[in-house]
C-alpha positions as CSV (number, residue, x, y, z in Angstrom):
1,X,-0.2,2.3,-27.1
2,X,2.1,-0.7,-27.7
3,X,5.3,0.9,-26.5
4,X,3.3,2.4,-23.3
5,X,2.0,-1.3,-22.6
6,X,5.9,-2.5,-22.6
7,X,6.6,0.4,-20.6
8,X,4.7,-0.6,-17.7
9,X,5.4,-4.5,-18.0
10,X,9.0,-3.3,-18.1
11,X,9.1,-1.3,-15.2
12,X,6.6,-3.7,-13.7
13,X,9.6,-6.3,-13.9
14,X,12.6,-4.5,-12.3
15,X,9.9,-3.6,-9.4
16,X,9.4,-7.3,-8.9
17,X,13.3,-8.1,-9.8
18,X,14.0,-5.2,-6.6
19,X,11.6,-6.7,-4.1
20,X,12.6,-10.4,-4.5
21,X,14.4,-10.0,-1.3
22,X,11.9,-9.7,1.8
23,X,11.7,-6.1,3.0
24,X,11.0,-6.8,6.8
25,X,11.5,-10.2,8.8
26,X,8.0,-10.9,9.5
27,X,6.0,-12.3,7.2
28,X,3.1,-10.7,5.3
29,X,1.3,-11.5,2.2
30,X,1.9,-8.2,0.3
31,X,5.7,-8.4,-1.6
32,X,7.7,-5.2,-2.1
33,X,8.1,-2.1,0.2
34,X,7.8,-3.2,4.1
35,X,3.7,-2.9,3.8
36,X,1.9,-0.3,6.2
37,X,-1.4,-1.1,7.8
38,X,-4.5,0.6,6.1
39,X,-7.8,1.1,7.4
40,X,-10.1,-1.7,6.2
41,X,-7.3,-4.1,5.7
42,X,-7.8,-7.7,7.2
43,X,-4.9,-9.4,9.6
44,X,-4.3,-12.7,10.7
45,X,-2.9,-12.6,14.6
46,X,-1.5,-15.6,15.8
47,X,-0.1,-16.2,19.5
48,X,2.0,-19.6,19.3
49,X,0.6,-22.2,22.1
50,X,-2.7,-20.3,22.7
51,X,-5.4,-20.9,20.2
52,X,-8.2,-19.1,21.9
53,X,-6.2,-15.9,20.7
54,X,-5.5,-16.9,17.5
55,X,-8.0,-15.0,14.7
56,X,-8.7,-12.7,11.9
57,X,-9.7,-9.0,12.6
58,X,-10.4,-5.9,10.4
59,X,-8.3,-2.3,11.1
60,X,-11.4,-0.2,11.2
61,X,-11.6,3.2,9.7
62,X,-10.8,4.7,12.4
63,X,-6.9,2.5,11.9
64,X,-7.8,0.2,15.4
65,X,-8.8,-3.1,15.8
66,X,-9.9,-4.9,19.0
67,X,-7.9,-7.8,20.4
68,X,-8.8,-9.8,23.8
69,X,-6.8,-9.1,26.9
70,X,-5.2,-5.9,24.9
71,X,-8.6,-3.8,24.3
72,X,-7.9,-1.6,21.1
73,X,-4.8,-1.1,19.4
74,X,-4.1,1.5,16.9
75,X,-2.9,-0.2,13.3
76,X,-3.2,2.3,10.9
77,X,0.3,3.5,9.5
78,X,2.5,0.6,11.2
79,X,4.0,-2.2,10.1
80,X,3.3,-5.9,10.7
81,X,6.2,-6.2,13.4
82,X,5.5,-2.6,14.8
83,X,1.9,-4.4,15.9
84,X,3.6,-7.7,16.8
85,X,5.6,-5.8,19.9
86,X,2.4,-3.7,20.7
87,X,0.6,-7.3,21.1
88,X,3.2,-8.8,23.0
89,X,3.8,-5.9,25.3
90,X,-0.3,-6.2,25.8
91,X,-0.6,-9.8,26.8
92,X,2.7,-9.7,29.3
93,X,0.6,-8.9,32.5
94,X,-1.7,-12.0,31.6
95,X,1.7,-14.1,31.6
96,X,3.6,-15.5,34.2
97,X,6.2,-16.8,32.1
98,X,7.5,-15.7,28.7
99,X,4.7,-14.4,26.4
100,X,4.1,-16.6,23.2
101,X,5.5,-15.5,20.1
102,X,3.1,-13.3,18.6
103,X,2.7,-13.1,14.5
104,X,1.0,-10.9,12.5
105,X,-0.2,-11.0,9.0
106,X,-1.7,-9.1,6.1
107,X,-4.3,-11.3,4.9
108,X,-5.9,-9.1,2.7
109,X,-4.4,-5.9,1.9
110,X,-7.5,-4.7,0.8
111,X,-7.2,-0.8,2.8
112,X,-4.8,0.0,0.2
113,X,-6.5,1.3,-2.3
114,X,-6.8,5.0,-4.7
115,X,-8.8,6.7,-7.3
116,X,-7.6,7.8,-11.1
117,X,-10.1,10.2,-12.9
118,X,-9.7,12.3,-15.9
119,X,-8.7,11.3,-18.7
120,X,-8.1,7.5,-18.4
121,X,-9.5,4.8,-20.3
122,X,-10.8,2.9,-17.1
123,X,-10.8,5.5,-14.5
124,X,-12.3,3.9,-10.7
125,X,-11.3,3.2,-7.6
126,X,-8.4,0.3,-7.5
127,X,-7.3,-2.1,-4.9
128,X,-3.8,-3.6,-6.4
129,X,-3.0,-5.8,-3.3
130,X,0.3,-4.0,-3.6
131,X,2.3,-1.0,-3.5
132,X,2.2,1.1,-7.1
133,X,3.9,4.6,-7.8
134,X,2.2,6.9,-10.4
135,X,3.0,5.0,-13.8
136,X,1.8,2.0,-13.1
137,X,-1.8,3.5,-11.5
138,X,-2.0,5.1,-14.9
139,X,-1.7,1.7,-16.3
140,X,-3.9,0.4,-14.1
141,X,-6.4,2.4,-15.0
142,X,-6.2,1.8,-18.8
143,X,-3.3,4.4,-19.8
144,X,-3.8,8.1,-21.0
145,X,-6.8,8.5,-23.8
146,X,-5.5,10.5,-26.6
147,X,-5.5,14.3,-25.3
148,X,-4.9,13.6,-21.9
149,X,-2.0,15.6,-20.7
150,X,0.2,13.6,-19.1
151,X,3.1,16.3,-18.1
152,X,0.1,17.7,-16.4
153,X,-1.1,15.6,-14.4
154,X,-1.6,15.7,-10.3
155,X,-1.9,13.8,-7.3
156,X,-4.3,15.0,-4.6
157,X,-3.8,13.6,-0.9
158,X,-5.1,14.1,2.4
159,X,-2.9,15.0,4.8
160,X,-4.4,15.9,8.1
161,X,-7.3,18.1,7.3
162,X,-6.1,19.6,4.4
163,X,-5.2,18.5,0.7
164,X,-2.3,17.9,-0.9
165,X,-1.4,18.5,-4.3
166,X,1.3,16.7,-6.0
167,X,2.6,17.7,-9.6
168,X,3.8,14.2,-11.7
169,X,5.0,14.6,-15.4
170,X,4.8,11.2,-17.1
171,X,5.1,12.9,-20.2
172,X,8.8,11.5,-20.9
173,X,8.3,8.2,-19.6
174,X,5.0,7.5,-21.5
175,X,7.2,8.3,-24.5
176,X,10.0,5.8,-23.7
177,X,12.7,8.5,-22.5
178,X,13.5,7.3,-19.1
179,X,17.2,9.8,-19.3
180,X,16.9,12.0,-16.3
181,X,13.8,10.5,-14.5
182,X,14.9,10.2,-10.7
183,X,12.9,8.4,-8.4
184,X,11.0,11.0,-6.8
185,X,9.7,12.0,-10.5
186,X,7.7,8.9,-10.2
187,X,6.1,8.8,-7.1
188,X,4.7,6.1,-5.3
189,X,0.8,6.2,-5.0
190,X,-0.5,6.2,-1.1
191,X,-3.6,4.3,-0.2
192,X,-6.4,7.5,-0.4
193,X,-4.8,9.1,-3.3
194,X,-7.0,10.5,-6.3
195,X,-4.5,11.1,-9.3
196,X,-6.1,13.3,-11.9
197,X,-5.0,13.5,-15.3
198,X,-6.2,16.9,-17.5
């Protein structure tokens, strides 16, 4: 258990050492990857000079949001700046001039979220406030119990209609031996995932 505990706090470290630089140019509250919008996720939408524009909205499950003088605007799977140029392109009829700079920000990342069930010491539904890959949601949820199979275990996503089933061995890497683990061995955990672990 010790070694699996540094495990995670190691790798935990290079992916905060890796995402000390900022991913995109516009800000957002969530460090790491370039963050996608989520249903359920709470932005901050600023237009400089105009405060009657200026709030708070929730992406709603269906991944839109309502904003004055735009109407809805589909947020689900884009990123912060994506929506910035959607915004702007909305309000340039109601402008005779240059439109105000328009910012958006993640103010609560709270969309992103998955499930790990099986056999887990905590398993649940977790909302990390950032991006984690496959290791680290087993960590999250407590590490392996003691006959979980961890070269068995799977990740089952939605995609479309149908469901997705991803194979992950963490067998290796729960051990220590990190030889000959590539990067898509690991795999980053998307917000709607259920990772099952026999």
């Amino acid at each position: 258990m010790k070694r699996f505990i540094a495990l995670v706090v190691a790798l935990f470290l290079i992916a905060l050492g890796s995402s000390a630089a900022p991913a995109q140019s516009s800000p957002t509250s969530v460090p790491g990857p370039a963050y996608r919008i989520n249903p359920g996720d709470d932005l901050e939408i600023l237009v400089w000079g105009d405060e009657r524009l200026q709030r708070v909205v929730r992406v709603l499950p269906d991944g839109t949001f309502g904003f004055p003088l735009v109407g809805q605007v589909m947020a689900a799977g884009l990123l912060p700046a994506d929506l910035q140029r959607i915004i702007t392109a909305g309000l340039r009829p109601q402008y005779k001039d240059a439109v105000p700079q328009v910012t958006v920000l993640v103010k609560n990342p709270s969309g992103y979220s998955f499930s790990v069930i099986g056999k887990v010491k905590a398993p649940g539904t977790f909302t990390p406030g950032r991006y984690v890959n496959a290791l680290e949601a087993l960590g999250v949820a407590g590490g392996p119990t003691e006959f979980a199979q961890t070269s068995r275990i799977r990740i089952i996503r939605k995609v479309g209609q149908q469901l997705q089933s991803i194979p992950v061995r963490l067998g290796d890497a729960l051990k220590g031996d990190l030889e000959g683990i590539g990067p898509g061995q690991i795999p980053a955990i998307q917000s709607g995932d259920t990772m099952v672990v026999p």
